[in-house]
C-alpha positions in Angstrom: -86.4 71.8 -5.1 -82.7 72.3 -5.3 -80.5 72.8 -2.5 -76.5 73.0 -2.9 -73.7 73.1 0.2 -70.6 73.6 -0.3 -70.4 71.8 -3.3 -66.8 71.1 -4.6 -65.6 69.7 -7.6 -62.2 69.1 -8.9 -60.8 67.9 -12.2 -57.8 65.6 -12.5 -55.5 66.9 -15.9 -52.7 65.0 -16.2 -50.9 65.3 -12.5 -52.6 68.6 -12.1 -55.9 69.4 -10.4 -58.1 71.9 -11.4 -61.1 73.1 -9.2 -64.3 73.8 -11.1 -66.3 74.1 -8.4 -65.1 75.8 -5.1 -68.2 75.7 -2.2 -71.3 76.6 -4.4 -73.5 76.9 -2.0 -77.2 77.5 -4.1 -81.0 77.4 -3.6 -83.6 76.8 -6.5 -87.7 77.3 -5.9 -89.5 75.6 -8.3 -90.8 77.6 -11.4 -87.8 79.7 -11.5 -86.2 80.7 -14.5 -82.3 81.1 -14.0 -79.5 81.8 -16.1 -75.8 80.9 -15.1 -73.2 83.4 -16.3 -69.8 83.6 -16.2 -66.9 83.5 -18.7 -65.0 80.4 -20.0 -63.8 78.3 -17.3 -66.0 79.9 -14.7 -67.0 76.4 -13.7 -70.8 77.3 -14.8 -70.8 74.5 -16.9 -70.0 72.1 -14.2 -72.4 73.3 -11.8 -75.1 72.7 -14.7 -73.8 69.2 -15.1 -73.8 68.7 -11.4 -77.4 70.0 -11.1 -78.5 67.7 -14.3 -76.7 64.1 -12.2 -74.6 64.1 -15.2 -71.6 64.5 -12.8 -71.1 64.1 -9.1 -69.8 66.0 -6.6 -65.9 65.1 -4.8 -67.7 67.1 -1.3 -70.6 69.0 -0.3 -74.6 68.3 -0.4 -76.6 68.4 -3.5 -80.5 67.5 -2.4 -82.8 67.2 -5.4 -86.3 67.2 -4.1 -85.3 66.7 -0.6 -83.2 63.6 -1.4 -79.5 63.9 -0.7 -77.8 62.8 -4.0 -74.8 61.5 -3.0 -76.9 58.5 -1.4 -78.5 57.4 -4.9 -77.4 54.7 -7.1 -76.2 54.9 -10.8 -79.4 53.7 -12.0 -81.6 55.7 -9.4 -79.6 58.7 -10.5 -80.9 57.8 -14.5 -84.2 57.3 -13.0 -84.2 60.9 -11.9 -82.7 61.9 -14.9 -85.5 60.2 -17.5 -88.6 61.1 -15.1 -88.2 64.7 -13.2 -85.4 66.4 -15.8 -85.1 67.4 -19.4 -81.8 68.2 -21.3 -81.4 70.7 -24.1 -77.4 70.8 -24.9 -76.0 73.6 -27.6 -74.7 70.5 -30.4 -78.3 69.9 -30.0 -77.2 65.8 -29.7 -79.7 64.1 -31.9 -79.3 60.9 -33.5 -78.1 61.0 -36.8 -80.3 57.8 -38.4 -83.9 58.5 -36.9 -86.3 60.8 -37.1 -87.4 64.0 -35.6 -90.6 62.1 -34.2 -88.2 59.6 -33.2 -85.3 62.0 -31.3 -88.1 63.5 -29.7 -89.3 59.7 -28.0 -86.4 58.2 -27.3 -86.5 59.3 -23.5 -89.6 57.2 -23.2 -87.7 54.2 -24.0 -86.4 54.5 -20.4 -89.5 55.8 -18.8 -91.0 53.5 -16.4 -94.3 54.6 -17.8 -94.2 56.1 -21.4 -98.0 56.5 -21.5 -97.9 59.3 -18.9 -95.6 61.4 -21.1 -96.4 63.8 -23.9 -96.8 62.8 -27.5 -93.8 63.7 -29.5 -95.8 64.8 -32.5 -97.7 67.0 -30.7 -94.6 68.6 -29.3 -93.5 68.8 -33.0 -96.6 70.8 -33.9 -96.1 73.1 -30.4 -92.4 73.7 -31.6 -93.8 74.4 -35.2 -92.1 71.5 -36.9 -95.5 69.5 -37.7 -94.5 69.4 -41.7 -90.9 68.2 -40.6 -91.9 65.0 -38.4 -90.0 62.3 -40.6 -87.3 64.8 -41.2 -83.9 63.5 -39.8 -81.2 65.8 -38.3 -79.2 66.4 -41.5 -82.1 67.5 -43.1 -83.2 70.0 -40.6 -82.0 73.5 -40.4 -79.4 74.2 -36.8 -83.0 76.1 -35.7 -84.8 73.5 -36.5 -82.7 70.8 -34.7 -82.8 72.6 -31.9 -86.4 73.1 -31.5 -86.4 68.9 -31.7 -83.9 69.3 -28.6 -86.5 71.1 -26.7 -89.6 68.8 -27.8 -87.5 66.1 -26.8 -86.4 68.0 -23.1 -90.6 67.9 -22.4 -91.6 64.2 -23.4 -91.4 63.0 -20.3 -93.1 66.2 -18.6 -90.4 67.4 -16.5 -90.1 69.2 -13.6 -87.2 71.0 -14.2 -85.3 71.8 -17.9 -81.2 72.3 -18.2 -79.8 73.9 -21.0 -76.8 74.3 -22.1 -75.7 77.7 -24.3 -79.2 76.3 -26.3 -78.5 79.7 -28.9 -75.0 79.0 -29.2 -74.6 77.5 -32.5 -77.7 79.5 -34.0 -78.7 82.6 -35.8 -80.2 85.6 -34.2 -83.8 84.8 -35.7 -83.9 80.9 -34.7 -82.1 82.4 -31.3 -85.3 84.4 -30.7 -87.7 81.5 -31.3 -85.7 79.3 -28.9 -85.4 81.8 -26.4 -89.6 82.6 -26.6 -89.8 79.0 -26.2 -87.9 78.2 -23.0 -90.1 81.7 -22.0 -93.3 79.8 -22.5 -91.7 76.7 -20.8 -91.4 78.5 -17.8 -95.2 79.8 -17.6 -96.5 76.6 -17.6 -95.0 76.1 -14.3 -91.2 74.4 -16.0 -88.2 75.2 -13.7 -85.5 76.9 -16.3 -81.7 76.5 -15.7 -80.1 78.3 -18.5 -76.1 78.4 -19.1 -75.3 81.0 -21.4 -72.6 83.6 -21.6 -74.7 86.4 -23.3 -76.4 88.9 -21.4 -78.9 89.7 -24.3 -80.0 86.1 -23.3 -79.2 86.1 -19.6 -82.1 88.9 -19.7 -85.1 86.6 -20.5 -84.4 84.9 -17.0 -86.2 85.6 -13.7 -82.6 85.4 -11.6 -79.2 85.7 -13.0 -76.4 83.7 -11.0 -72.6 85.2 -11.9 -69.7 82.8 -11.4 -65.6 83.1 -11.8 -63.2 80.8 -10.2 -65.6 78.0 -9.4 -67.1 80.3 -6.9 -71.0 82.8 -7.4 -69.5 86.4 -7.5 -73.1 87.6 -7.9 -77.0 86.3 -7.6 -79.5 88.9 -8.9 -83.3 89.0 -8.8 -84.8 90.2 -12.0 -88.6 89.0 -11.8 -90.4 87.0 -9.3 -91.0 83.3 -9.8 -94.3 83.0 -11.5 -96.4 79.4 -11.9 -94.8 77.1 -10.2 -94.8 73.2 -11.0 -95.5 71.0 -7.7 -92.8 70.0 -5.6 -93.1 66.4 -5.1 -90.4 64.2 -3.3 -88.1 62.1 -5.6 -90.6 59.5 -5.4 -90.1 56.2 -7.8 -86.7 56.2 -8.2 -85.1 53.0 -9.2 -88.6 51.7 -9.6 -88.0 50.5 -13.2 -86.5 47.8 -13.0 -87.3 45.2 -15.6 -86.3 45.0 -19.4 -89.2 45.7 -21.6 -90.2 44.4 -24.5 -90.4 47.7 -25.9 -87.0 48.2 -24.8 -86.0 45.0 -26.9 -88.0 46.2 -30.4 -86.7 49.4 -29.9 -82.9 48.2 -29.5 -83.1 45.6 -32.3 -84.3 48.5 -35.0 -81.8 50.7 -34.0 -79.4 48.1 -34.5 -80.4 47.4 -37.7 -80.3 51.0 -38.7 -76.7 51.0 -37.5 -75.6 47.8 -39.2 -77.1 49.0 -42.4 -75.7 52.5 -42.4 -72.2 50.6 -41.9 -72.8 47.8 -44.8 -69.4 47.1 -45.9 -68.0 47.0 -42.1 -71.3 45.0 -41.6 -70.6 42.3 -44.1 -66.8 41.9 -43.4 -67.5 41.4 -39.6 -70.3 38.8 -40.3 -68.5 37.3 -42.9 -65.9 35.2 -40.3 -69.5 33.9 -38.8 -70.9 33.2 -42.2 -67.9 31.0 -42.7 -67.6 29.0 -39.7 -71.8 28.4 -39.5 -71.6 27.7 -43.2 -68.3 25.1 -42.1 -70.2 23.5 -39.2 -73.1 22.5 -41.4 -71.4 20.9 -44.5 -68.7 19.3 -42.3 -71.4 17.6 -39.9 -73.9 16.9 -42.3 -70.8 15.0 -44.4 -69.9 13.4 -41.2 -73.1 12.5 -40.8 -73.6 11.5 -43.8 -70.7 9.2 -44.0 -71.9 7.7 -40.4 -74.9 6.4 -42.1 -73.4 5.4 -44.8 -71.2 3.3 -42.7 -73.5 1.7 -40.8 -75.4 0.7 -44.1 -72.6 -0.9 -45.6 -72.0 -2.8 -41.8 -75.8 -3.6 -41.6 -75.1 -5.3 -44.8 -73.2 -7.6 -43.6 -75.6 -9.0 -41.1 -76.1 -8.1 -37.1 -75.4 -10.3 -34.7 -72.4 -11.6 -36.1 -69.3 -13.6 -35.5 -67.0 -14.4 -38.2 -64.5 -17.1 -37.8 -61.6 -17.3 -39.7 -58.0 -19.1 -40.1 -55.1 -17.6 -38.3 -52.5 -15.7 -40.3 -50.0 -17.4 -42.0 -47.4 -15.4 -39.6 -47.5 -13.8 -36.6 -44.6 -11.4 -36.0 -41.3 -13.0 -37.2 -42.7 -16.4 -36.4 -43.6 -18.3 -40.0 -46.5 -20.6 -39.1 -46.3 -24.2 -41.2 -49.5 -25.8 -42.9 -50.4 -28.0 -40.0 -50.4 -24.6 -37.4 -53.5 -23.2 -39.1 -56.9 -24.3 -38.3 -58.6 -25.7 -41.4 -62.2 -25.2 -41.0 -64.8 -27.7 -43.2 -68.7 -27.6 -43.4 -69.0 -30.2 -41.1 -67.8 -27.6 -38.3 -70.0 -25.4 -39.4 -72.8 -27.6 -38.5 -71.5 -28.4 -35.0 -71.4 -24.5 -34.1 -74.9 -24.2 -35.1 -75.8 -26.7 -32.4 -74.4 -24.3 -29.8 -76.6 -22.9 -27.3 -76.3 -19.1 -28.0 -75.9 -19.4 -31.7 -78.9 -19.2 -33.8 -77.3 -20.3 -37.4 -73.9 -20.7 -39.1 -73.2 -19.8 -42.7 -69.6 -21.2 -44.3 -68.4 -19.7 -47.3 -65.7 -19.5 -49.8 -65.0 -16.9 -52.2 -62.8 -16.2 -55.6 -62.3 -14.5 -58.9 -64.8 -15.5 -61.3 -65.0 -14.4 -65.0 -68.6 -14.1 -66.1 -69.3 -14.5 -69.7 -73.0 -13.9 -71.6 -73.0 -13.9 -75.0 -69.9 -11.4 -76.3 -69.4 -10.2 -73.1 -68.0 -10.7 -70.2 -66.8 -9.8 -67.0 -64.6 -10.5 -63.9 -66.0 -10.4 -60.5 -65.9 -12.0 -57.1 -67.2 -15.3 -56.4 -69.1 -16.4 -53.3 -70.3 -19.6 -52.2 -72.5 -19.8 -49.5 -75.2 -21.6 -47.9 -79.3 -21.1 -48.0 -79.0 -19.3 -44.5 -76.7 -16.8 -46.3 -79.2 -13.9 -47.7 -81.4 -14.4 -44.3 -78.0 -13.4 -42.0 -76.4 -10.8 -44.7 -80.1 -9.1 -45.7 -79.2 -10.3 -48.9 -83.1 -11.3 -49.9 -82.8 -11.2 -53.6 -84.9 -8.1 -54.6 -85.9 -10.0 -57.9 -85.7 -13.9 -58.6 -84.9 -16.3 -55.8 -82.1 -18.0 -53.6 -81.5 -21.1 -54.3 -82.7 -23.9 -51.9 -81.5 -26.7 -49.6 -81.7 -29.7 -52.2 -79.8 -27.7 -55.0 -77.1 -26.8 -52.2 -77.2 -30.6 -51.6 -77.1 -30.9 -55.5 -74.1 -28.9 -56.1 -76.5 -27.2 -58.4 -74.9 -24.9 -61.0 -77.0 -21.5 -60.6 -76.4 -18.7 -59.7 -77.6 -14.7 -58.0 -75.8 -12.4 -59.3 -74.7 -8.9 -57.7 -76.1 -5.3 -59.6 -72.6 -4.8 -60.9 -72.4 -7.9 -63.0 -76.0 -7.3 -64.2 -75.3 -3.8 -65.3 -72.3 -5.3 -67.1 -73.3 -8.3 -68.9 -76.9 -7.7 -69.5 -77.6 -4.2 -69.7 -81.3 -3.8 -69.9 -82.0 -7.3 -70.3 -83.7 -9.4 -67.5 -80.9 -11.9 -66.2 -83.6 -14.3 -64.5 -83.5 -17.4 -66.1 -80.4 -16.8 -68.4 -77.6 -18.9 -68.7 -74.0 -17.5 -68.2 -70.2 -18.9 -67.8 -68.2 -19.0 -64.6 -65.0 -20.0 -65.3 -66.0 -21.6 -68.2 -68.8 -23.7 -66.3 -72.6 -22.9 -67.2 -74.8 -21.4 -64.6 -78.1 -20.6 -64.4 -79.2 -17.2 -63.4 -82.1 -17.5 -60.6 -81.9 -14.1 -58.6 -80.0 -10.9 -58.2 -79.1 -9.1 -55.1 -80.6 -6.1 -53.2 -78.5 -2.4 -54.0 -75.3 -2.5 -51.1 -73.5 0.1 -52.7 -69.9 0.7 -52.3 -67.4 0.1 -48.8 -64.5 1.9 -49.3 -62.5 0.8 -52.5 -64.8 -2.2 -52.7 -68.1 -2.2 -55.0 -70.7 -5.0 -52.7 -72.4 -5.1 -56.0 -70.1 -6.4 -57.6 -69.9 -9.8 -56.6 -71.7 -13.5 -57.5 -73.1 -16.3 -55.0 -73.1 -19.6 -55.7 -73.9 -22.9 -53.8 -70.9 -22.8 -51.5 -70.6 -26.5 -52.3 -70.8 -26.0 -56.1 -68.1 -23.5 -55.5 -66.2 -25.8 -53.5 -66.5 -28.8 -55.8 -67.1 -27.3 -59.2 -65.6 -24.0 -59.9 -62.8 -23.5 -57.2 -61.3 -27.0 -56.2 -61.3 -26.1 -52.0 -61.9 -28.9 -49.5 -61.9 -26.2 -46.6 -64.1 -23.3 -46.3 -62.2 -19.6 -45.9 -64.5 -18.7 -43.1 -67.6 -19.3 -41.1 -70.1 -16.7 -40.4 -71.7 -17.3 -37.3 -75.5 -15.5 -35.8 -75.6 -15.3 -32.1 -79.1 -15.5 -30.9 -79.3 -11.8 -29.8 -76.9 -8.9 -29.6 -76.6 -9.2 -25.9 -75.2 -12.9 -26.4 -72.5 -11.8 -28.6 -69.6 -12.0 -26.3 -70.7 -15.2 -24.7 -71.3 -16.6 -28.1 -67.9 -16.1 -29.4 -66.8 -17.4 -26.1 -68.5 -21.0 -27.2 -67.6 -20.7 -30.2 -63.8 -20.4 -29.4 -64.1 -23.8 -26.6 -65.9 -25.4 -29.7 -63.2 -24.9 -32.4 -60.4 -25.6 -29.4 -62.4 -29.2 -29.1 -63.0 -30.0 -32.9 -59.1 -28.9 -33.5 -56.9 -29.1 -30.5 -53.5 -28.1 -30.9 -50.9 -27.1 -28.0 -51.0 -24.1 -26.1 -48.1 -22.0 -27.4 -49.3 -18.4 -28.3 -49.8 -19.3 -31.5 -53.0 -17.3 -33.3 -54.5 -20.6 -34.9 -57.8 -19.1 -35.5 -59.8 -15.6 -35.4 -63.2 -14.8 -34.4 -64.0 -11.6 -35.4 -67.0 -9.5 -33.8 -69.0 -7.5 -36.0 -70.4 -5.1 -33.2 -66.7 -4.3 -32.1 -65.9 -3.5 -35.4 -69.1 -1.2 -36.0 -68.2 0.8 -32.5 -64.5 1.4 -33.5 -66.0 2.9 -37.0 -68.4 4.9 -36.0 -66.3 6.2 -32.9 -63.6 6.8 -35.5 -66.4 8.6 -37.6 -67.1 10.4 -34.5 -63.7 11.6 -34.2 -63.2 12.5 -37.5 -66.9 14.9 -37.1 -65.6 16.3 -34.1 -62.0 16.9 -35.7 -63.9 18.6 -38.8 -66.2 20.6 -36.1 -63.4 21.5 -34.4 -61.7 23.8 -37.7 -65.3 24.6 -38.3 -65.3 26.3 -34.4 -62.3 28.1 -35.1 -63.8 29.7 -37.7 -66.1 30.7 -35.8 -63.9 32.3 -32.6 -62.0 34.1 -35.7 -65.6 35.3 -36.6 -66.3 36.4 -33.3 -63.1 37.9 -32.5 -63.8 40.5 -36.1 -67.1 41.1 -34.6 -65.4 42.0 -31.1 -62.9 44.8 -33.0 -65.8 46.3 -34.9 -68.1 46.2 -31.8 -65.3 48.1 -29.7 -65.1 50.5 -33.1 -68.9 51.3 -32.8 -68.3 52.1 -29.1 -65.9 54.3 -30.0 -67.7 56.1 -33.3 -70.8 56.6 -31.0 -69.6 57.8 -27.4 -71.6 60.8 -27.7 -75.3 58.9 -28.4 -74.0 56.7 -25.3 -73.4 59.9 -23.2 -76.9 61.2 -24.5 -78.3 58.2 -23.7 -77.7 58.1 -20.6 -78.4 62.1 -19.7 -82.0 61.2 -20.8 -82.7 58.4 -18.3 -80.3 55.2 -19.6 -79.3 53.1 -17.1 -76.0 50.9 -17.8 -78.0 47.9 -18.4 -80.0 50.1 -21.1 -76.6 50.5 -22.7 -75.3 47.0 -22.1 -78.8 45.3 -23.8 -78.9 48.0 -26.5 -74.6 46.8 -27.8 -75.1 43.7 -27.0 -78.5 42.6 -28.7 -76.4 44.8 -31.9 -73.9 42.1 -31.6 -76.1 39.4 -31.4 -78.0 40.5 -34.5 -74.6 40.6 -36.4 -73.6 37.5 -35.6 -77.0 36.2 -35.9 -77.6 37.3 -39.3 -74.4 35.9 -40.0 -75.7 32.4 -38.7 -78.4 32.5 -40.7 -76.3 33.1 -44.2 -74.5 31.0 -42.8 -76.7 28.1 -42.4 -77.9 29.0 -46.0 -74.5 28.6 -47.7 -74.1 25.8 -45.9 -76.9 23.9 -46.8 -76.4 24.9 -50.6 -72.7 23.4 -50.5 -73.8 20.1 -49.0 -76.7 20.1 -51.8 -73.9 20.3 -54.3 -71.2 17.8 -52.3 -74.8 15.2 -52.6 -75.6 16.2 -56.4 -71.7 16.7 -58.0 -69.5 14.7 -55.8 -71.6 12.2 -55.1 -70.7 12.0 -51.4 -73.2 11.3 -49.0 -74.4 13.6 -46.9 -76.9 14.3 -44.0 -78.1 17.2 -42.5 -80.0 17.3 -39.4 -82.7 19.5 -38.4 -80.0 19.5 -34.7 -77.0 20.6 -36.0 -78.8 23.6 -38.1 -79.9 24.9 -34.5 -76.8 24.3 -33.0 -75.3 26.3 -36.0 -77.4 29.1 -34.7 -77.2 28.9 -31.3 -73.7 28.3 -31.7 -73.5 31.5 -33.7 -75.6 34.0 -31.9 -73.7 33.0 -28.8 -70.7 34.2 -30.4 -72.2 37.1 -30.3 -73.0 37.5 -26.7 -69.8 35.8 -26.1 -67.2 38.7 -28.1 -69.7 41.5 -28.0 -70.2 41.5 -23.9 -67.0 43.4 -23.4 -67.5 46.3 -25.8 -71.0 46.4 -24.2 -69.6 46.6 -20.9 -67.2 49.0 -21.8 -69.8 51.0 -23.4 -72.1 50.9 -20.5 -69.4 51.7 -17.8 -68.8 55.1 -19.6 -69.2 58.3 -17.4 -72.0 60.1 -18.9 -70.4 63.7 -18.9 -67.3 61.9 -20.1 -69.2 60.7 -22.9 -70.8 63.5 -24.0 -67.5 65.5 -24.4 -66.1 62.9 -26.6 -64.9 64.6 -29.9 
């Protein structure tokens, strides 16, 4: 079963080396009971750690079931450990936050096939412990603990059982129960190796092996080996090799154990997370909330659309005189609508008007337009009417008024039909607008249309037009639309060729793309200091992830003496970060959506969230946590098992 050759092992202190282990050379039949002797610094303890694959040795042979050791893997070497050994250490090495039931299953969670083990609660009744099953460590007795320890050593139905001092830390009357259990171990077949430094103790075993100086002084037959257990080859090592679901449940409720027996640590490290998830959503759904309001306010204004317009008055230091301006009229309106990519022109003019009904009044913007005007601005009045080509002909005196003015002059009172003053000129109400709401530091409610040649003639004495909106016959036409539409103007108004701006056609499209990309910027700008919220998050949950490496070297050293393999250890830190950060998301996403509620309902701004940007919030923030909890995992899963377990 066991076969040691010259075995050497040699501890590096500082710049000196100290040899634990000087040539054991040692042979183990199965169903032997054997107790290693030998006083502090003997190198007993070594050789049990060497026998148990917690350590390795620097030269020599070590074959466990005919299989030369030093040839395995890490993870074949926790293989062995989970499926053909069983560890019973004398700090008895339970986890503080589960039960006894559970202590004594956790080496199933790295079995390859947990049905084949023992039940734990009936090895809690065989130790006597059946009325302390959901018990956990601190409220069990140092006898007690112990006899958990040795459940847990025969989950997994070993072949052989290590244990280390197991009466060390115990009384003389839970010494004598432990010791007549390990004696009942070994007549079911159970190779003993026993570590001790007690002959009272040494005396249950079947052969006693002496040791000083890293060397056996002595190896005395006591009793003959009774039942033995069969020897079978180290068949099936390495062979588990996927991640269980199991594996996954089991990780995520120890996790949550761990996070909740830490709650203030807990909350500070998601807190950073909370913040930045909470940032991402109220910043994007304001962005994108603000995009769609911007793109209302520009769908208002029609689509399709070319505006022409007079030059400036300057350009640079140059002062332009009245005859280098292009004057447009209504006449060159109706010789762009003739063009062949232009479906419909709409002139206008526009001015202060003060409104006055009754005792009130008000002052507000004055449009005049044409009939083609509500059809190319989706200005359809939403109660009433436009008015209609004869009373444009007519230089009829009536009126649609804007919400604003509505609201203003006639409170509650339906405007349809009413007579008002503009400029002290009577006007018949006929319509009122649809809703625009505001643009910037402009109200689009806030206005009143006219006949643009009532306006021209009656109200604001202009015999040119301020500009010309112009419908090209598809969006895709828009560029070649404007280019007629510039040859056309160059015909109806030639002037010479000397840099001058005479004229401006301005393209609605172009101006929608620069806004929303400069919305877009402005979202990514505001994601941006949401993000480093986030890395600040993640970086806190990094520091306390490499703190709860730290705290808990000793569970990661047990871990892996019962079977864990370093991807056990990787999965089980890093799905603990993940839930941090995680949970954090989600709290996140909460707060977040409950601050944009209140931006809508108090501030007024408009905002937008979208079902995308909540799941990016998350997926953002749990990969965060794989992200800044990878390295302590690594870390954590790179330890040296022995190394761990003597972590104080």
């Amino acid at each position: 079963m066991i076969q040691l050759d010259g075995v050497e092992k040699t501890y590096q202190m500082g710049d000196t080396g100290v040899r634990a282990l000087r040539g054991v050379s040692l042979t183990i039949e199965p169903g032997d009971f054997v107790a290693i002797m030998g006083p502090s610094g003997s190198g007993k303890s070594t050789l049990m750690h060497t026998l148990g694959l917690l350590d390795v040795p620097d030269a020599g042979s070590y074959k466990l079931f005919g299989r030369e050791v030093s040839r395995l893997t890490e993870d074949e070497l926790a293989s062995l450990r989970s499926s053909r050994l069983g560890f019973i250490f004398q700090q008895f090495n339970l986890l503080a936050r589960t039960s006894a039931t559970e202590n004594v299953a956790l080496p199933l969670l790295y079995t390859a096939h947990p049905e084949n083990g023992n039940s734990p609660q009936a090895l809690l009744e065989r130790v006597g412990l059946s009325s302390r099953m959901g018990h956990k460590p601190n409220e069990l007795s140092g006898g007690q603990q112990q006899r958990v320890a040795i459940a847990r050593a025969l989950v997994n139905r070993p072949d052989i059982v290590l244990a280390d001092e197991p009466t060390g830390n115990l009384d003389s009357v839970s010494e004598k129960e432990i010791m007549t259990l390990l004696d009942q171990m070994n007549e079911t077949g159970i190779t003993i190796i026993l570590v001790t430094h007690e002959e009272e103790i040494g005396r249950h075993a079947r052969r006693i092996i002496r040791m000083r100086d890293g060397v056996i002084v002595s190896d005395e037959r006591r009793r003959p080996i009774g039942a033995r257990s069969p020897e079978g080859a180290a068949e099936g090592v390495g062979e588990r090799s996927t991640f269980s679901f199991r594996e996954v449940r089991e990780h995520i409720r120890q996790a949550g154990r761990a996070l909740v027996a830490n709650k203030v640590r807990t909350f500070l490290s998601m807190l950073g997370i909370m913040i930045g998830v909470c940032a991402v959503v109220a910043m994007l759904a304001l962005g994108a909330g603000a995009q769609k309001s911007i793109q209302s306010s520009l769908a208002s204004l029609g689509s399709n659309l070319l505006v022409l317009r007079p030059g400036a008055a300057r350009m640079g230091a140059v002062s332009l005189d009245s005859g280098s301006v292009t004057r447009f009229t209504l006449e060159d309106a109706k010789q762009l609508a003739t063009l062949v990519h232009v479906n419909r022109t709409s002139p206008s003019v526009s001015g202060r008007g003060q409104l006055v009904y009754g005792n009130r009044n008000w002052s507000t913007q004055l449009q005049g337009v044409t009939v083609d005007y509500p059809t190319m601005h989706a200005a359809v009045p939403m109660a009433g009417r436009f008015f209609n080509p004869q009373e444009l002909e007519g230089r009829a005196r009536v009126a649609v008024l804007g919400l604003t003015p509505v609201r203003r002059i006639f409170e509650n009172k339906n405007p349809i039909g009413e007579f008002i003053k503009i400029n002290r000129i009577s006007f018949q109400v006929i319509g009122v607008l649809p809703e625009k709401g505001a643009n910037g530091f402009r109200d689009e409610d806030d206005t009143v249309v006219v006949p643009v040649t009532t306006a021209m003639r009656r109200v604001l004495g202009k015999v040119y037009v301020d500009s010309i909106d112009i419908e090209a016959s598809d969006g895709d036409s828009l560029d070649v639309a404007q280019e007629e539409v510039r040859a056309m103007i160059q015909k109806l108004h030639p002037a010479p060729d000397d840099g001058l701006e005479r004229f401006q056609i301005r393209n609605m499209a172009e101006i929608q793309a620069a806004v929303s990309e400069t919305n877009r910027t402005m979202s990514m700008l505001l994601a941006a200091i949401a993000g480093i919220s986030l890395l600040v998050g993640g970086i806190g949950i990094m520091n306390i992830m490499l703190v709860s490496v730290t705290e808990r070297t000793r569970e990661i050293g047990l871990r892996k003496a019962l079977g864990a393999r370093r991807r056990d250890i990787l999965w089980q830190f890093l799905i603990e970060a993940v839930l941090v950060s995680a949970t954090g998301g989600i709290v996140g996403i909460s707060l977040g959506v409950g601050i944009t509620f209140l931006m809508a309902t108090l501030a007024g701004w408009p905002t937008s969230i979208a079902p995308a940007s909540v799941a990016l919030s998350f997926i953002f923030s749990a990969g965060v946590g794989v992200a800044f909890g990878l390295w302590p995992a690594k870390k954590a899963s790179a330890l040296n098992p022995i190394d761990a377990l003597r972590w104080e």
